[in-house]
Each structure stands twice: as structure tokens, then as C-alpha cells.
N, C-alpha and C positions, 0 to 999 in steps of 0.2 A: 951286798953290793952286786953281787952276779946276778940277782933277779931283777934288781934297778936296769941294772945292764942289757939283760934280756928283754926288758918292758918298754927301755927307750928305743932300743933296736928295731923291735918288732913293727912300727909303725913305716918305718922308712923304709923296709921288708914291701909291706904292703903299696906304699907309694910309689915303689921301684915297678912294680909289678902291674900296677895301674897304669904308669907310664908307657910301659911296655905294649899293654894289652891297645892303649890311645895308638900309641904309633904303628901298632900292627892294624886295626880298624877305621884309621883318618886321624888328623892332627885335635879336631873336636868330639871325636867318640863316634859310635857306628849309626850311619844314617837312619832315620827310619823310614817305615814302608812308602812308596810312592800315593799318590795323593790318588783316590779312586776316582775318574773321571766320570763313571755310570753313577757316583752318587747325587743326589735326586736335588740336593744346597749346591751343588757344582753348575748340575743342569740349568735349573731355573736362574743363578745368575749371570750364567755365561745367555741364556737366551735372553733375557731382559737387557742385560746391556747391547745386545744385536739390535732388539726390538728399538733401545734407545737411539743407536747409532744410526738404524734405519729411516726412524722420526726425526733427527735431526738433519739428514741428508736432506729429506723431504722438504722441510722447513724451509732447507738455504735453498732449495730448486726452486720453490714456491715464491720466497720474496724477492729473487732472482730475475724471476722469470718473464718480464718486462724484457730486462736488458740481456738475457738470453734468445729470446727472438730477435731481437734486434741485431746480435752478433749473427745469429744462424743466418738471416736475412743479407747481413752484408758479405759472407761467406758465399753462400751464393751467388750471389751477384758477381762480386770478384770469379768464382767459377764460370759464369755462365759470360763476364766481359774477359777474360785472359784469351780466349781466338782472337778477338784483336789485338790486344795487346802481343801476340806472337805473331800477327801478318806485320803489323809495323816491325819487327824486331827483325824481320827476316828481310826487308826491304834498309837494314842498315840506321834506323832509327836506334838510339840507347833505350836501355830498360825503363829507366826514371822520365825521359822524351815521352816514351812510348803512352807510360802510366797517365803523366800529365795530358796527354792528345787524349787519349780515350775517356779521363776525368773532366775535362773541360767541354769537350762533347758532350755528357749526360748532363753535365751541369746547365748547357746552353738549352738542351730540350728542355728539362725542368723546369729554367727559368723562363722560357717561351710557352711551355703551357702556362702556368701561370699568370703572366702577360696576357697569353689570348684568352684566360678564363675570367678575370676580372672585370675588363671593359666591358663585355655583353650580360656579364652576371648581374651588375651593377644598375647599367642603363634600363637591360630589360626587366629586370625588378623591381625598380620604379616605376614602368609604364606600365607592369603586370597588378602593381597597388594602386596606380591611378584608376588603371579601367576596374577593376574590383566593383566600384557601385555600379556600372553600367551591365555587366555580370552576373549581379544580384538582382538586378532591377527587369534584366531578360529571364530571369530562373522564375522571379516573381509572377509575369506574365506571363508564364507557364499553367494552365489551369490547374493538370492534374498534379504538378511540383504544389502547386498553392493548396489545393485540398489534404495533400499528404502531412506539409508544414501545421495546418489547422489539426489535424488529426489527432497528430502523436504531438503537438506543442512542440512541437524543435525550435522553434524562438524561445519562448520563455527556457528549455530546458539549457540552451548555449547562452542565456543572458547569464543565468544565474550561473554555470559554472566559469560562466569571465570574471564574474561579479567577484565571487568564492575565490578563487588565486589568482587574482593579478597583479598584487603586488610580492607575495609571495613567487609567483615564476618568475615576474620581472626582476627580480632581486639574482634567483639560482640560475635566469638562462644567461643574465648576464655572466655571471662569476663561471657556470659552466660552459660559456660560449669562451671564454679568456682562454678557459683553463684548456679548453679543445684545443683553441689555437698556439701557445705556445707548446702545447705537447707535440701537436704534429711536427711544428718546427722543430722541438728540440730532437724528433724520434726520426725527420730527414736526414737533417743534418748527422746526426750521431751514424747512420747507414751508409750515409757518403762520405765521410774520412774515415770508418772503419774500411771497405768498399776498399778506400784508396791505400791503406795500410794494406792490407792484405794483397790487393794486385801488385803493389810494389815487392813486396816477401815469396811471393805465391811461388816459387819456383823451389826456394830454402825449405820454405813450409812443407810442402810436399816432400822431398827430400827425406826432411825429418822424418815423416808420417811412412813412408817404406821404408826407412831404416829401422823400426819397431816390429817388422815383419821377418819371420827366420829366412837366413839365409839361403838355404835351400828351396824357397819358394820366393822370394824379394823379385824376380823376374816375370814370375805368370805374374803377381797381385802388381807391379807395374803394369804391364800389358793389359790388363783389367781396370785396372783403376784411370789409367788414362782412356780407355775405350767409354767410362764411365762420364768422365769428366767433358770427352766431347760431345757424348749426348746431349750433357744441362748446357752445354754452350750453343747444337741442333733446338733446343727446345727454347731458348730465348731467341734466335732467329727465327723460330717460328712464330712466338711468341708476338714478337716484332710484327711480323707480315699482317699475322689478324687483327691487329689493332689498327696497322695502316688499312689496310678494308675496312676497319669500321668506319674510320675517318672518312673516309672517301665514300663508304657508302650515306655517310652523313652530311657533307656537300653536297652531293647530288640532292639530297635531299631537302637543306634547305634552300639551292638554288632553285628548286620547282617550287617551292612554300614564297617562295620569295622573304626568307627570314634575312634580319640585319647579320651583319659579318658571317657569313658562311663561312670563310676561312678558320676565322677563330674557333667557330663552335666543331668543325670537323678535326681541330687542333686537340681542342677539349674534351674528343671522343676519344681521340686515338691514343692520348696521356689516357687518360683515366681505363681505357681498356686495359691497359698493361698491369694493373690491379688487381687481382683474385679476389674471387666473391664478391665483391659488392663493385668494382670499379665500372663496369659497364652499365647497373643501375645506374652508376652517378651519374654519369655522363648522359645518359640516358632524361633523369628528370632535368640538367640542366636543359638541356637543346627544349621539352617540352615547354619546361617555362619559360625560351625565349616565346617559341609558337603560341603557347595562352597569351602570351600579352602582344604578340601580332596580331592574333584572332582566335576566337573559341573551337573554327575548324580548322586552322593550323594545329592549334595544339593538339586536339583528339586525334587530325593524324599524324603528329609525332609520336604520340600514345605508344596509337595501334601500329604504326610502322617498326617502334622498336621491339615489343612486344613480343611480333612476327620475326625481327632481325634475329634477337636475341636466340630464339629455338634456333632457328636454321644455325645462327654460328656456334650454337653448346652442341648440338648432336647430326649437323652436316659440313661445317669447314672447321671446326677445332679441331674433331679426329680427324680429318683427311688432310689436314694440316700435317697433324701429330705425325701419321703414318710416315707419310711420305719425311720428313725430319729425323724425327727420334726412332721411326721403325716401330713405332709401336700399332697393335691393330686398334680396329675404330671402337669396338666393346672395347676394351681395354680402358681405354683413353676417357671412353666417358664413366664406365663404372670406376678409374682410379679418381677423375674431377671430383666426381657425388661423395665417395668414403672421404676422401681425400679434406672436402670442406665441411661434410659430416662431423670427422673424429678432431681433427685441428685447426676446424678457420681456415685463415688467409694461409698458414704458415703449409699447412697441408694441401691447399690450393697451389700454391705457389711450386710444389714440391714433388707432387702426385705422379708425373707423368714421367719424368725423370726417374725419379723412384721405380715405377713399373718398367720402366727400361735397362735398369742396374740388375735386378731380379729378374729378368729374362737373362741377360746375358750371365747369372751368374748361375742358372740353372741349367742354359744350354751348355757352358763352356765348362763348368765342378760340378755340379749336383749328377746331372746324367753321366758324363764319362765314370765317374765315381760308384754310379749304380751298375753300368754296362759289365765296368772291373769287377767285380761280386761274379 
């Protein structure tokens, strides 16, 4: 009975002692060793899932990225119209008065370029297809034009490729000409009530955006950041000025051409200048094709007059514009335009000069003190 005794014993001996050993080591027993980070199954999955996270980031920028210009563009904007919006506010006008005056204003230019681009685009391109035979028929009676055509076949080669897709273009330029024109409207409109959200917040906004700044410095990156901000709002008043010179330099011109609506088309210059990269082309072929369809040397010298315009105002009154505005020098100004619409388009266009003005001031006022302290 004593050995029964001792044999039942002895287990619960051992369970006591187990017990003991858990509660001295952790309530589940003693951890084990930490998880080696340098092991090589660690490495490669911790990179792969970056590498994933990185490609999917990518992803959402990329089919994003429509309607991400589109915000950056009315962000701007709102930057570059909130000077007004503060000269009315300081003359006693409300924040939401204010936003509305200065929204209703761009809205009215818009809709008056518009307006003046229609009626002459319309008329004159009719009368530019009408006269077309009389056109071909003077190119015709051109001897050495007539030898050239015989030469290399350039009729038969332009029959056959009319022949080849036209019902085929006819089908895509229509569905592609639709699709042009509700995008641009939908991609206005979306820029002008973001535009108008943002200048109504634009005070809150900011706000927010130095409160994410430590507080020990929240007062220089104010004083910067607003020195910043007046620049892009220097740089759409200047923006402004060259465009009203185009206009006007575009009057005068078709008042010597004696072209129909010269008002409208110096309307149509002055809108479409405001445009980066391509806007002063535009504008440019519209005024041309009124001049073709008034006459063959109308139009060659709308040509050659814009041609000519065009240099002088990309590398003699857009930087001496710039300068005198944004303070930036005249290299500057044109090599930030050229990268500018190089690396991004319109968006880099739109963007460039402001940019090189933020990056001065942020070399002159931190980058250098900061070297001088060393």
C-alpha cells in the first residue's frame, strides 16, 4: 500500500514542480528565441511585400492621374486667385461675397472667350472651305507646283489614301471628336468648382497644412510659405499682362489685314494664351485660318507674324515679364519653361516659374544660412 501510495504521489510531486517552474518562466512556459531579422525567408518577404506595396501605390497614381491634375490645376488656381479674393475681403466684402465676385468673373471671361471664338471660327470656316477650289485651282496654275504634283504622283497618292480610310476616320473622328468635346467640358467644369471649393477653405486649408509643421519652426515655414504663395499669385498677374499683349498685339493686327471681328479674334488670343504649351499655338492657327479664308496673303502673314511673335514673347517679354513679377532672372525663366514642359506638359508648364521662385527663396533664406552656420 505504501508503494501504491508513493507512485500516486509522485506524479502530482512532478506537476507541482512544473507548475512552479511555468509561473517562474511565463503563465505559457519560457519564450523562445527572438525571430532573426538578417534571416535571408525574413528578408526577401519583407522586400517583396514593399516591392508590392510600392507597385500598388503606383497603380492607384497612375489610374488616378487624370483627376489628379485636375485637382493640382485647381489648387493652383485657387493659389494663384486668393490676392483677390483678400483685396475684396479687406475692402469689407465676406469671404463667401468675395469667392463668388472673383468666381463669377472668370466664369464671364470663359464664357466670352468662348462666345468670341465661335462666331469667327465657324463663319470663317466656311468661307475657308468654300474658297478651297479657288486655292487649288491657283496652286494648280502654278507651273513648277504642277511639275512637282506630276512628279512624285501626289494626286493619285492622296486619292488612294482618302479612298483607303474614309469611312473608317469618318466613323473615329466623329466618336473621337464627341469624346474631345465632352472631356474638355467635363475636365473645365471639374477645375472650376474644385477652384471655387478650395478658395472658399483656402484660409482653413492652409491652417491645417502649418499645423503639420513642428512648432518650433511653424513661424519661419509660415513666413515662407506665404512669401511663396504670393509669388504663384505675382506670376498669374503676370501671366495675365502677356496674354492681354497678345491680344492686342493681335488687333492691331488683324485691323491692318482688315480680318472680320478683330475684337473677337484678339479675344481668342488672349484666352487661349493663358494656356501652357500649346495655348498660344491655338490661338495662333485660329486667327490664321480666319486670314486663309480672307486671302492666301492674309493668312501667310498671320503665319509668319505669329511665328515672329511667338520667339520674341517665349525668350524677350515672358522673362522680363517674369522678372520684374516673380523676381526671377530671364535664364531662369526660360530654361525652368523648356524642362518644365519637357518633364510634365501643360502641368509643368503651368508650374515652372513659380517653382523656380520657391527654390530661390528657399536656398537664399535655409539652404545658405544653414551652410554659413557649419
Amino acid at each position: 500500500m505504501a508503494a501504491d501510495e508513493e507512485i500516486e504521489t509522485a506524479p502530482a510531486d512532478d506537476v507541482d514542480d512544473a507548475t512552479t517552474e511555468a509561473e517562474l518562466e511565463g503563465r505559457f512556459g519560457r519564450p523562445g528565441p527572438p525571430i532573426d531579422r538578417r534571416n535571408p525567408f525574413i528578408i526577401g518577404l519583407l522586400g517583396g511585400l514593399g516591392l508590392l506595396l510600392a507597385y500598388t501605390i503606383f497603380l492607384g497614381i497612375r489610374n488616378a492621374a487624370s483627376i489628379l491634375v485636375l485637382i493640382f490645376i485647381a489648387a493652383f488656381l485657387a493659389i494663384g486667385l486668393n490676392p483677390a479674393v483678400s483685396w475684396l475681403r479687406r475692402r469689407g466684402v465676406p469671404r463667401g461675397g468675395a469667392v463668388a465676385i472673383v468666381a463669377l468673373v472668370v466664369l464671364a471671361l470663359l464664357i466670352g472667350g468662348i462666345i468670341a471664338l465661335i462666331p469667327p471660327l465657324v463663319t470663317q470656316t466656311n468661307e475657308l472651305i468654300k474658297n478651297v477650289p479657288d486655292y487649288v485651282s491657283q496652286l494648280q496654275r502654278n507651273q513648277t507646283i504642277k511639275e512637282l504634283i506630276v512628279r512624285y504622283d501626289i494626286m493619285e497618292k492622296v486619292t488612294s489614301a482618302v479612298n483607303a480610310g474614309t469611312v473608317g476616320n469618318a466613323v473615329g473622328g466623329v466618336v473621337g471628336g464627341a469624346k474631345l468635346i465632352f472631356g474638355t467640358i467635363f475636365n473645365t467644369l471639374t477645375v472650376l468648382v474644385l477652384t471655387i471649393y478650395f478658395m472658399a477653405a483656402f484660409d482653413r486649408l492652409r491652417e491645417s497644412a502649418y499645423s503639420l509643421a513642428p512648432a518650433s519652426r511653424r513661424a519661419r515655414v509660415r513666413l515662407l510659405t506665404d512669401e511663396i504663395l504670393t509669388k504663384v499669385g505675382a506670376y498669374m498677374v503676370g501671366a495675365l499682362a502677356i496674354a492681354v499683349l497678345a491680344g492686342f498685339s493681335s488687333f492691331v493686327l488683324a485691323m491692318i489685314l482688315g480680318l472680320a471681328y478683330p475684337f473677337a479674334l484678339a479675344v481668342v488670343v488672349a484666352v487661349c494664351d493663358l494656356i501652357p504649351q500649346i495655348g498660344a499655338t491655338l490661338g495662333a492657327i485660329i486667327v490664321s485660318l480666319v486670314g486663309f479664308a480672307s486671302s492666301l496673303t492674309a493668312g501667310l502673314v498671320c503665319v509668319v507674324f505669329f511665328i515672329i511673335y511667338q520667339q520674341v514673347e517665349n525668350y524677350l517679354i515672358y522673362p522680363s515679364v517674369m522678372r520684374r513679377s516673380v523676381k526671377v532672372s530671364d535664364v531662369a525663366a526660360v530654361v525652368a519653361a523648356l524642362l518644365g514642359v519637357a518633364l510634365f506638359g501643360v502641368v509643368g508648364a503651368l508650374v515652372a516659374i513659380p517653382m523656380v521662385a520657391a527654390v530661390q527663396l528657399i536656398i537664399r533664406e535655409v539652404v545658405v544660412p544653414s551652410q554659413e552656420s557649419h
